[in-house]
C-alpha positions as CSV (number, residue, x, y, z in Angstrom):
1,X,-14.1,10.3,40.6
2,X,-11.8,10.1,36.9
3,X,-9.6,7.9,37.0
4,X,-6.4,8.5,34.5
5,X,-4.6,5.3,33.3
6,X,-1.3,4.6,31.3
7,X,0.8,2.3,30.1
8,X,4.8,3.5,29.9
9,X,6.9,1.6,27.4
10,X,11.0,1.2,28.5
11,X,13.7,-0.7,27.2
12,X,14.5,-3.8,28.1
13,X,17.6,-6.2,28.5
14,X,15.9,-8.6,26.1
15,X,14.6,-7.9,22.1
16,X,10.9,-6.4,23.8
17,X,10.6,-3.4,24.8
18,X,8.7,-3.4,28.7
19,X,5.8,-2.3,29.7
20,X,4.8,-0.8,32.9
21,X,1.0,0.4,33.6
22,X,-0.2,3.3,35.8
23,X,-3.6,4.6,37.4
24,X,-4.1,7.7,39.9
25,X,-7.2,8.8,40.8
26,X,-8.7,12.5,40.8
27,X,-11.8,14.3,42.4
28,X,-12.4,16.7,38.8
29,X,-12.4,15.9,35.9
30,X,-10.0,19.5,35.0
31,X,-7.5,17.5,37.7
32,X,-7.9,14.6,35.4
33,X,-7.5,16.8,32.1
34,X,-4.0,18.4,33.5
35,X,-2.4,15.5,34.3
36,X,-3.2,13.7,30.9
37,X,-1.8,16.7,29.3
38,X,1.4,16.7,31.2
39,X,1.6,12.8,30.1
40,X,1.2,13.3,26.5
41,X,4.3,15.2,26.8
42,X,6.7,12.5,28.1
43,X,8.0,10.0,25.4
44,X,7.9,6.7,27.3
45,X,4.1,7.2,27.8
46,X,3.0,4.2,25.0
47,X,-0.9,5.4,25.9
48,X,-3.4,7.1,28.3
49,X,-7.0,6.8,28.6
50,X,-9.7,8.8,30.7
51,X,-12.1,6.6,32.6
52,X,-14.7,6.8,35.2
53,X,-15.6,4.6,37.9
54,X,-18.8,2.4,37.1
55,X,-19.2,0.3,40.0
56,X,-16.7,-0.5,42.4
57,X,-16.1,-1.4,45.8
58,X,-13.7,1.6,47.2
59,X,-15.7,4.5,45.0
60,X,-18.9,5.7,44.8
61,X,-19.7,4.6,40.9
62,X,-21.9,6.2,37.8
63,X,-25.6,5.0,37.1
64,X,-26.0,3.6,34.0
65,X,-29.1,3.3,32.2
66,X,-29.7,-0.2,31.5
């Protein structure tokens, strides 16, 4: 489970610009990989990350080594 997050900036009726954030979820990380790549290519997207589940209560999450 990859989980691809993002923040889109808009313009706003005030002096600040908005912000609006985003998440969908993917089985693969290649799924994961295309979709990030499609959002690097649209303007309003302010930033993206990559992330992984660690522990959660609807996914199965990573073992970590502690």
């Amino acid at each position: 489970m990859f989980l691809l997050v993002w923040t889109e900036v808009h313009e706003s009726k005030g002096p600040e610009p908005t912000y609006e954030d985003h998440w969908f979820a993917h089985e693969t990380y290649m799924e994961c990989v295309e979709q990030y790549n499609r959002l690097l290519q649209l303007e309003e997207v302010y930033s993206a990350s990559i992330c992984t589940v660690i522990k959660s209560t609807d996914y199965e999450g990573v073992e970590l080594d502690v």
